[in-house]
N, C-alpha and C positions, 0 to 999 in steps of 0.2 A: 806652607801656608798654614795660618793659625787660624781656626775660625772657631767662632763659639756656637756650635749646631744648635745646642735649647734655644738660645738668645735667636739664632736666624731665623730659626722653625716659628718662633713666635711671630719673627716682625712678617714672616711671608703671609702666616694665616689671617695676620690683618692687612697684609694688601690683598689676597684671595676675599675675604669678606666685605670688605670695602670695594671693589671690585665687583664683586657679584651682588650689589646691593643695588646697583643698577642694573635697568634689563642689559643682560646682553645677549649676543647673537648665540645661536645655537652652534656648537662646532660638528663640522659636516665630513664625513668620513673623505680622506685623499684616494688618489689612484691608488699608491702602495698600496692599502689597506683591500682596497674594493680587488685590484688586481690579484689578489694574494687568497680571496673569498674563493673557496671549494665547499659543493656540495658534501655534507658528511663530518668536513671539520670541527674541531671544538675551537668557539673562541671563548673565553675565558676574558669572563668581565666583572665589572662591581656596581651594589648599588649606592651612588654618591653617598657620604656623610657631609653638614653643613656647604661648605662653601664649594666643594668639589666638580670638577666640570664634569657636565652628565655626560657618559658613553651610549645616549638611548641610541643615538641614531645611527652609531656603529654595531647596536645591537640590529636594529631596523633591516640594516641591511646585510647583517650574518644572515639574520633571518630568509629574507630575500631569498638568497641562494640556498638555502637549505642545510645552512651552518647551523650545528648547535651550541646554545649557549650554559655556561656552566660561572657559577659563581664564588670565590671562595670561603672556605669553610676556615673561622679562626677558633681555635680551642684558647687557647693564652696566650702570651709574649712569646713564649720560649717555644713551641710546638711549633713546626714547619706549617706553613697553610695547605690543604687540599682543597679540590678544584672540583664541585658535585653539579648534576645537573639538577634545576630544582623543578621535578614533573610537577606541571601546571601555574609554575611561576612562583610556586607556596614559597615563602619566608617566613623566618622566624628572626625573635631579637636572638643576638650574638654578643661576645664580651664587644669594651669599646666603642655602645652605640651603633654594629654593625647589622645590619639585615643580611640573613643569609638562607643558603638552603639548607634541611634539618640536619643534612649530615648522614641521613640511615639509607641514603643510595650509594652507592660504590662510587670513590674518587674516579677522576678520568684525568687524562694526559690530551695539554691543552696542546693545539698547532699555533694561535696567538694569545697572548696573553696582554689584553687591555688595563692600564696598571696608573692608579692616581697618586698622585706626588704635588710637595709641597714648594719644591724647589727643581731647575733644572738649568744646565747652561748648554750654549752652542756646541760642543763636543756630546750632548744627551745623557750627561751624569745627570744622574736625579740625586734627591734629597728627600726622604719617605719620615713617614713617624716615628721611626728611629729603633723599631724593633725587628729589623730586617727580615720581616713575611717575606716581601718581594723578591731579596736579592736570593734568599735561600732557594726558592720557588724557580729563579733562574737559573741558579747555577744545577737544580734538580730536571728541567726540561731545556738543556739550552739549545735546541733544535726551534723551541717555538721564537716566534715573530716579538718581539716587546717593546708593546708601541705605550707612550707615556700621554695624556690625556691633561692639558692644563688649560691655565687661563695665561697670556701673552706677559702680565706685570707677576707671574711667577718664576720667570728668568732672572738669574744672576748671571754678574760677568765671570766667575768662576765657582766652582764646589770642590771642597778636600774628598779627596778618595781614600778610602782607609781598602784594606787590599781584598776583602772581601765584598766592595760595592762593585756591583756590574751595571753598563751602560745600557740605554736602552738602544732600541733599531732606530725609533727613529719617534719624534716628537709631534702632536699634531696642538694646537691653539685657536684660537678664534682668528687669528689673521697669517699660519703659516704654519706649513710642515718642515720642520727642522730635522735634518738628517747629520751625524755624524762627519764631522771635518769637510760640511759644504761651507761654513764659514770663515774655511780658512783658507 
């Protein structure tokens, strides 16, 4: 299959945008997720850029249990992301419009990693900004949990895999958690 990723990548941010121009419902952590919550864990989350669906209340409820949460650190394109906790929630701006933490606390090794995407289909390939942070980031911890984070009109009915994109565990949305070959 042939697809033209810039050209998708576009027309999805305008249905994310358009989309989230109206209120919509907050998306609410699944079992998987809460079930999977240990005291002591890192989850490993972000904080939205425009249209993105917020993970506060997956953070909410790491918290809860006494999970902690860690954010990533992007230097450029080409530099692998690392994953820092940010003591006292402090951020800083990052390349790309990112808020992050400063970077000068020692990376940590995430148990889940909460991960935003612009595209995704029922099998849980994603479709990210195209500088492969994530995929590298998974194929570096692939022990942790990688749960994808969207809005429901972010789904296609399929996505090209090039041989280094990894699937996420499992998908969550405003109206369902999408898991790996339940649709099939």
């Amino acid at each position: 299959m042939t697809v033209d990723k810039p050209a998708l990548r576009s027309e999805l941010r305008r249905l994310r945008r358009s989309f989230v121009a109206h209120d919509r419902p907050p998306l609410m952590p699944p079992g998987l997720f809460l079930n999977a919550l240990r005291q002591g864990m890192i989850v490993a989350s972000y904080v939205p850029v425009g249209s993105e669906a917020d993970p506060s209340r997956f953070e909410a409820a790491a918290i809860r249990v006494g999970a902690m949460l860690a954010w990533p650190v992007v230097v450029d394109r080409e530099s692998p992301i690392q994953f820092h906790i940010a003591p006292g929630g402090q951020m800083v701006e990052g390349p790309f419009g990112l808020r992050q933490p400063a970077g000068d606390s020692a990376p940590v090794v995430p148990d889940i990693i909460l991960t935003p995407l612009l595209g995704f289909d029922s099998r849980c390939n994603r479709l990210g900004q195209g500088a492969g942070h994530y995929d590298r980031a998974f194929a570096t911890w692939p022990e942790a949990l990688r749960i994808g984070i969207a809005w429901s009109v972010q789904q296609v009915d399929e996505l090209p895999c090039d041989p280094w994109d990894m699937p996420l565990d499992a998908i969550v949305t405003e109206t369902e958690l999408i898991l790996p070959g339940a649709a099939e």
